[in-house]
C-alpha positions as CSV (number, residue, x, y, z in Angstrom):
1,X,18.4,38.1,-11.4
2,X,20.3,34.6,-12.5
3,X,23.6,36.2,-10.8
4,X,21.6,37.5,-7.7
5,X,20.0,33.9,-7.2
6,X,23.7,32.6,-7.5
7,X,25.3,34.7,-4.9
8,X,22.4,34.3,-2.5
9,X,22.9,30.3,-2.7
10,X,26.9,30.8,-2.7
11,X,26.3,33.0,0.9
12,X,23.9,29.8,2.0
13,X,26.6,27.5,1.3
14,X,29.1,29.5,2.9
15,X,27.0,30.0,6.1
16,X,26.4,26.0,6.2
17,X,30.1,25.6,5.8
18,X,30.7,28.2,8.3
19,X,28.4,26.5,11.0
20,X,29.9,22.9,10.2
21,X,32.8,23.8,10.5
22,X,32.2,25.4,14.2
23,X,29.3,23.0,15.6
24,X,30.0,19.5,14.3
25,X,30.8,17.1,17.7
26,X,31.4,13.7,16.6
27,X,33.1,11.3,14.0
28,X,30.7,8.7,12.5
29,X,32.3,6.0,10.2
30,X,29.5,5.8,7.2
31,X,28.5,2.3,5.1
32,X,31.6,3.1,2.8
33,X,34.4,3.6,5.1
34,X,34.1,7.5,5.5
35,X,35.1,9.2,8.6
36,X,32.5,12.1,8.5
37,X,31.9,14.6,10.9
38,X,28.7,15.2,12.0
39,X,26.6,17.4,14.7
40,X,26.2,16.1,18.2
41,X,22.4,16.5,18.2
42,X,20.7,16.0,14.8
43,X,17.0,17.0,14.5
44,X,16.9,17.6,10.9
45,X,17.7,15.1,8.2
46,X,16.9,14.0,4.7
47,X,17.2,10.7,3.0
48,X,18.7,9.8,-0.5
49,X,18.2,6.9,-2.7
50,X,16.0,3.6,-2.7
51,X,14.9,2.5,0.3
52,X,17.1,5.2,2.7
53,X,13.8,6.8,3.8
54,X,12.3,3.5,5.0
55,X,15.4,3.0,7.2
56,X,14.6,6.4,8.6
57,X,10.7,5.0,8.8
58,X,11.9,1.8,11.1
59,X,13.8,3.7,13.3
60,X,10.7,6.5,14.1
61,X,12.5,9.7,12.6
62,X,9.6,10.8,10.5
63,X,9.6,14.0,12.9
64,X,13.1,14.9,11.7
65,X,12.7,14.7,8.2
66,X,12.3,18.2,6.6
67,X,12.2,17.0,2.7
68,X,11.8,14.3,0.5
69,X,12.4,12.9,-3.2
70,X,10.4,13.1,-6.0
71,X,8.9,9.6,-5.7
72,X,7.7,10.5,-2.2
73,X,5.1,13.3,-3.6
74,X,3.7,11.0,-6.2
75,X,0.2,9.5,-6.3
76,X,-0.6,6.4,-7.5
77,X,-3.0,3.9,-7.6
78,X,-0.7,0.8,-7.1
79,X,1.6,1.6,-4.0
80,X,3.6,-1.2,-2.8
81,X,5.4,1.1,0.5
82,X,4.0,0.3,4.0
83,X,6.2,3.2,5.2
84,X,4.9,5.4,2.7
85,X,1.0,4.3,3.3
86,X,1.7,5.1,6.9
87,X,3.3,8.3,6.9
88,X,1.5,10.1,4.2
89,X,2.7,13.3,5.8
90,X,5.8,12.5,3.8
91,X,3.9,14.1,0.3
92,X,3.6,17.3,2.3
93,X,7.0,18.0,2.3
94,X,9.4,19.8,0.1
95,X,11.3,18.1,-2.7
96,X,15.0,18.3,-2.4
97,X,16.2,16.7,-6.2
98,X,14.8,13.3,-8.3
99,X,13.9,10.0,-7.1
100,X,17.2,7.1,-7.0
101,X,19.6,9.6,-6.0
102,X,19.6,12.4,-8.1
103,X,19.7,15.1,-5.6
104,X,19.6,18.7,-6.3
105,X,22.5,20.6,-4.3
106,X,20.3,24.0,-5.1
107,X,17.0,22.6,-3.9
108,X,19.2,21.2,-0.8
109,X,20.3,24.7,-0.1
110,X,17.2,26.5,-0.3
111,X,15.3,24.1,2.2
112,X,14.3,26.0,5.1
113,X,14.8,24.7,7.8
114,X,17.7,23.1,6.7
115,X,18.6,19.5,7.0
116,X,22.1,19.3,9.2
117,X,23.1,15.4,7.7
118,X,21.9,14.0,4.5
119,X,21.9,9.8,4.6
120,X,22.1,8.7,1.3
121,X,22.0,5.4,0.0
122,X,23.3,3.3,-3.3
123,X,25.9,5.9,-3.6
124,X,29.6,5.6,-4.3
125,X,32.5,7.3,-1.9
126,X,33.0,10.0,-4.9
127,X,29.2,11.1,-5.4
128,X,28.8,11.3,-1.4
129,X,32.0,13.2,-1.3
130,X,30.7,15.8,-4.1
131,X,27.1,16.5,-2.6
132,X,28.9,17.0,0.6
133,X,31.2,19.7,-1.0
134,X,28.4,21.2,-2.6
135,X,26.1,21.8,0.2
136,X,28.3,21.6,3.0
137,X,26.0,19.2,4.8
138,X,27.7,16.1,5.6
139,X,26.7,13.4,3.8
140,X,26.4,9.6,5.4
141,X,26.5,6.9,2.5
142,X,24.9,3.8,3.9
143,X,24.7,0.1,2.3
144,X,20.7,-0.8,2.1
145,X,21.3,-4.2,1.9
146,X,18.9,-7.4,2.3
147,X,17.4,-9.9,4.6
148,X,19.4,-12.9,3.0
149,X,23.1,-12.7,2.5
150,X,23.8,-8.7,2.8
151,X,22.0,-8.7,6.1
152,X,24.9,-7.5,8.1
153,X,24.9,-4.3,6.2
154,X,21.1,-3.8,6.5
155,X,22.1,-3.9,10.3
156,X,25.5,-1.8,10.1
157,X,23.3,0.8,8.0
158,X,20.7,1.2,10.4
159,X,23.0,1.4,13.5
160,X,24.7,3.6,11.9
161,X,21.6,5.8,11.1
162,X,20.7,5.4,14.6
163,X,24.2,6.3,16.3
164,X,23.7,9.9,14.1
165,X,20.2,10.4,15.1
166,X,20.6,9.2,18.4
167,X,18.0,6.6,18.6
168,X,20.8,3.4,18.5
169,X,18.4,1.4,21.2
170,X,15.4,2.0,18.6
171,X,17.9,0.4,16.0
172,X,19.1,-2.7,18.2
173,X,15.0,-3.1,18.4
174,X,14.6,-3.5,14.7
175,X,17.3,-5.6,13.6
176,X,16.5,-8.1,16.7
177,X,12.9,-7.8,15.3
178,X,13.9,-9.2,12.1
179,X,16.0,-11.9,13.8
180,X,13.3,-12.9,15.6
181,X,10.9,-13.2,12.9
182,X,13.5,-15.1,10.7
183,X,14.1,-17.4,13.2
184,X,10.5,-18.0,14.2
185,X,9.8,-18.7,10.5
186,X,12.7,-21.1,10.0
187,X,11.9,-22.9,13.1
188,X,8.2,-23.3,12.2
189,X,9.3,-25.1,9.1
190,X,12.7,-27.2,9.7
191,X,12.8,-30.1,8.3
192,X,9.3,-29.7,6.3
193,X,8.7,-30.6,2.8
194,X,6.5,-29.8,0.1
195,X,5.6,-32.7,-2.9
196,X,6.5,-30.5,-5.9
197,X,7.6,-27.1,-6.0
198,X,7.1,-24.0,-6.3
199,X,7.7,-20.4,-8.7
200,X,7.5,-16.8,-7.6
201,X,7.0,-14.6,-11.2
202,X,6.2,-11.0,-11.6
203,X,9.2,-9.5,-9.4
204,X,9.5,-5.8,-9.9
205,X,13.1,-4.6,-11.2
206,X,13.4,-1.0,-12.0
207,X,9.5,-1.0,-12.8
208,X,7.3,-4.3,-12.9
209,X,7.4,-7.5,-15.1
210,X,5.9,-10.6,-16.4
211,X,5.7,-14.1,-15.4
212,X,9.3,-14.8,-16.4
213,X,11.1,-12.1,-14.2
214,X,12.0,-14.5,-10.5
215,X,14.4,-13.5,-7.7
216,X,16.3,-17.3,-7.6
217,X,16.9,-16.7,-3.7
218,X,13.2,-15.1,-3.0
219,X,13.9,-14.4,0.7
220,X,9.8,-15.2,1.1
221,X,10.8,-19.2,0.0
222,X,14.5,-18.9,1.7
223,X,12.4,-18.7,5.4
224,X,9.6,-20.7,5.2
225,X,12.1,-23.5,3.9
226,X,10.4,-23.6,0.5
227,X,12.4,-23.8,-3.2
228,X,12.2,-22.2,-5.8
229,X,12.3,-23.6,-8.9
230,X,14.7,-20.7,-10.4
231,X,17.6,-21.5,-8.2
232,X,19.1,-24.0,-10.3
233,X,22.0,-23.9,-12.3
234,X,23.5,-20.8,-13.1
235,X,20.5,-18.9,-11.7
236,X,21.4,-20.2,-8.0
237,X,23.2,-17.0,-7.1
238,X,21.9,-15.0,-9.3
239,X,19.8,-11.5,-7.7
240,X,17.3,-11.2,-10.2
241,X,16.7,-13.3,-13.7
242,X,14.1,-13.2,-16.2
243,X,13.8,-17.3,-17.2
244,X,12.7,-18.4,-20.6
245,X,9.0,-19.8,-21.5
246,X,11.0,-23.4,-21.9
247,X,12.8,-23.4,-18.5
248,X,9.6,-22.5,-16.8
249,X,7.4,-25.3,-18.7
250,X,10.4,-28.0,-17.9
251,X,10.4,-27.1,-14.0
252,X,6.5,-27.0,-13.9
253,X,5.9,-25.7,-10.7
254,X,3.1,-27.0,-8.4
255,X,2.5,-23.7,-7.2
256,X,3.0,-20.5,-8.4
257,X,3.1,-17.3,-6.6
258,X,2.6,-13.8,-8.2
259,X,4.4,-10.6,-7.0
260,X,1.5,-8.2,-7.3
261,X,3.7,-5.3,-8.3
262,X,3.2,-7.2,-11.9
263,X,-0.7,-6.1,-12.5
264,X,1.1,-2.3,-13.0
265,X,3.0,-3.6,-16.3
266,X,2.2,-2.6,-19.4
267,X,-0.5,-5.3,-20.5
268,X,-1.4,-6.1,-17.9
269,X,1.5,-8.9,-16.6
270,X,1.6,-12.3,-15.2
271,X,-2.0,-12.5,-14.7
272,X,-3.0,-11.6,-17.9
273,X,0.1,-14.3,-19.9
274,X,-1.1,-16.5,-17.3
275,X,-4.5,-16.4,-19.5
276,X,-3.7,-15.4,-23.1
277,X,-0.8,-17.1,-23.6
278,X,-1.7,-21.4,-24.1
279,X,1.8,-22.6,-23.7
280,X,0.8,-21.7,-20.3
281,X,-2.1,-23.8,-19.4
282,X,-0.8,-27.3,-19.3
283,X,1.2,-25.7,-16.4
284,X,0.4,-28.3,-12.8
285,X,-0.4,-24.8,-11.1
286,X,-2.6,-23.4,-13.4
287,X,-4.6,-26.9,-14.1
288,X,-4.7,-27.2,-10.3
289,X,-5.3,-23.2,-9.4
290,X,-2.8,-22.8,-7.4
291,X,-1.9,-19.5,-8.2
292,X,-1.7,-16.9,-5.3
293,X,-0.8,-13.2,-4.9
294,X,1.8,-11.3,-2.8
295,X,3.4,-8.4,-1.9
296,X,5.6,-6.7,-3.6
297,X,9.3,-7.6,-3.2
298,X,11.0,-4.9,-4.8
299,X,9.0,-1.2,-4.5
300,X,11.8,1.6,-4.7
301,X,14.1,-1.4,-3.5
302,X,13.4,-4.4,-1.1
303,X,10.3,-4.0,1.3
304,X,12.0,-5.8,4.0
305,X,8.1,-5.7,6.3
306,X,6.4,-7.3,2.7
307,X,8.8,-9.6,2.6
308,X,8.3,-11.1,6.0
309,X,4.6,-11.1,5.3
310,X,5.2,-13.0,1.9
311,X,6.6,-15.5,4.0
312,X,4.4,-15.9,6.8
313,X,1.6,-15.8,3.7
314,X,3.9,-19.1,2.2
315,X,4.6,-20.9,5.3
316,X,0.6,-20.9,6.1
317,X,-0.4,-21.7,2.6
318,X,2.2,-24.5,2.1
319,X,2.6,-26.1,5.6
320,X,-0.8,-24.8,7.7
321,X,-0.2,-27.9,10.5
322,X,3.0,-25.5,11.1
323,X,1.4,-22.0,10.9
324,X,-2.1,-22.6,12.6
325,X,-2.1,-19.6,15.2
326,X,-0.9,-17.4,12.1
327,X,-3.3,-14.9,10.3
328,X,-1.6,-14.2,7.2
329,X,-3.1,-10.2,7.0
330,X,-3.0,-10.0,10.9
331,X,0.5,-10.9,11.0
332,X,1.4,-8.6,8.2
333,X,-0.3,-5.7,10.4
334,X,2.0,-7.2,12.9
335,X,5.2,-6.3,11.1
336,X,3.4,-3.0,9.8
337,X,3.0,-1.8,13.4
338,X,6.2,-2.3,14.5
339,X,8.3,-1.4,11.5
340,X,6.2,1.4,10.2
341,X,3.6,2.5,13.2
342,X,0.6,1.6,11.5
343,X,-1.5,-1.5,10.6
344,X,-1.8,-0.5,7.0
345,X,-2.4,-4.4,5.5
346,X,-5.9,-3.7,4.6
347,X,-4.9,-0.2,2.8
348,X,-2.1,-2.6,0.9
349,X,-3.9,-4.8,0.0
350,X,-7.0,-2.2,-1.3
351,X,-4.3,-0.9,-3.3
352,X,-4.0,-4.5,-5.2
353,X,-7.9,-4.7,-5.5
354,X,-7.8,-7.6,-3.1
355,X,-5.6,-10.2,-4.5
356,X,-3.0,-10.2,-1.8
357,X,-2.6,-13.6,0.0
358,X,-5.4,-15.1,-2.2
359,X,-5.9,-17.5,-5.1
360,X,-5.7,-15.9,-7.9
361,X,-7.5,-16.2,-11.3
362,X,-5.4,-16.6,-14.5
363,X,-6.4,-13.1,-16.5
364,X,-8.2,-10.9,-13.8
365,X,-6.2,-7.7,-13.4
């Protein structure tokens, strides 16, 4: 039976090889330099690695995708993925290998129908090189990038996902959404100031944290012209850091903003160190109560639609003479219905028992 199941998945291979080899009509350069040949129409894809099915969200190609990764059929409580909330046909599908990556070439060939280009990203030139010999499908590495200083790849990724799929002009819409809304917010708030300053604790990093873990460069602070008090000294460039207790008492933030992600850590996270631990309480922000709750930055990677929310959220909270025709949830349904198709704030924010864009009380979970 084990040497019949091979043979049948070598002739599948074989076949896919076969019709690549005799229907592929154009040459797409990939996020790594790759010159990979790809069909001329392309109605069925799948998408490997954090974040590359959100891409595929943004540009409307939830119709062409035909499986998905383990992380995509989970349920949980907590679920930090607009995309995800809005498309939950997503769990319906078939799984084609693990969560981050780790595809399965024979679950890839058994897929019926089967997916004629796999995007994959967080990949290097050698691993997209291998899946593609394995499965014959070609295989388009892309760069997932960010909103701050990787932004041109973000852009390059999805016009590249767009040129393959053919929906380019849907791609040019997204990236000059997010130009717009990063300029409107950093036009709102030039030349404002804040007395004091302020800390964002609880960022996820491969699975949620404490108070200590900060992004330095928190995109949310970045465009609504606020600091944070992390990007100092050697953790000015840094992506992600987890401070020490005596750093985070010296800088003594005014305000302090809580990544929501945090309340799935084991103990319950910032929230509940915010309240237990007393080294804590002599903190301005938590004397004062100002202590508030956003989305989650990182949920299988960046969530580029929370992170413009978190900063609308910041901008109206910190500077309201600048932001008083915004609605923090309403603009966040804003984002959601353009990026993702669907208002889903209010599921969000159900998901997070509430806290989102609100004061928050030191120990409540």
């Amino acid at each position: 039976m084990y040497r019949l199941r091979r043979t049948v998945a070598f002739f599948i291979a074989l076949f896919s090889m076969l019709w690549t080899v005799t229907s592929y009509a154009a040459t797409v350069t990939d996020g790594l330099g790759r010159d990979v040949e790809v069909p001329d129409e392309v109605d069925r894809i799948i998408c490997s690695g954090s974040g590359c099915l959100r891409l595929a969200t943004y540009l409307r190609l939830e119709d062409k995708v035909v499986a998905v990764d383990s992380i995509e059929r989970r349920t949980e409580t907590f679920d930090a993925r607009p995309y995800a909330i809005a498309r939950p046909e997503y769990k319906t599908l078939p799984l084609f290998g693990e969560f981050r990556g780790n595809d399965s070439p024979e679950l890839i060939l058994s897929l019926d129908p089967a997916p004629q280009v796999i995007f994959k990203t967080g990949c290097t030139g050698d691993e997209a090189e291998s899946l593609q010999s394995k499965t014959g499908i070609p295989v388009v590495a892309l760069d997932y990038g960010n909103l701050a200083g990787k932004r041109n790849r973000l852009y390059e990724s999805l016009s590249i996902m767009g040129q393959v799929t053919d929906v380019s002009d849907r791609a040019k819409e997204v990236v000059s959404f997010f130009e717009a809304a990063i300029e409107d917010l950093k036009t709102r708030t030039a030349d404002a100031s804040i007395e004091g300053s302020a800390y964002v604790g609880g960022i996820a990093f491969r699975g949620p944290h404490g108070l200590l873990s900060t992004e330095p460069n928190y995109p949310p602070f970045l465009f609504s012209g606020v600091a944070n008090v992390a990007a100092e000294g050697k953790g000015a460039k840094s992506r992600h850091a987890v401070v020490s207790k005596e750093a985070l008492l010296k800088w003594d933030p005014k305000f302090i903003f809580v990544d929501l992600s945090t309340i799935t850590a084991v103990g319950g996270g910032a929230l509940k160190e915010l309240a237990d631990d007393p080294l804590w309480r002599g903190l301005s922000a938590v004397e004062k109560g100002d202590i508030y709750g956003v989305l989650p930055y990182n949920w299988y990677t960046q969530n580029f639609g929370n992170i413009l929310a978190d900063a609308y959220f910041v901008g109206s909270l910190l500077f309201p003479d600048r932001f008083e025709d915004v609605d923090p949830g309403d603009k966040a349904d804003e984002i959601y219905a353009f990026l993702v198709g669907k208002p889903v704030f209010s599921k969000l924010n159900d998901c997070f028992k509430g806290k989102v864009f609100r004061k928050l009380v030191p120990g409540e979970i």
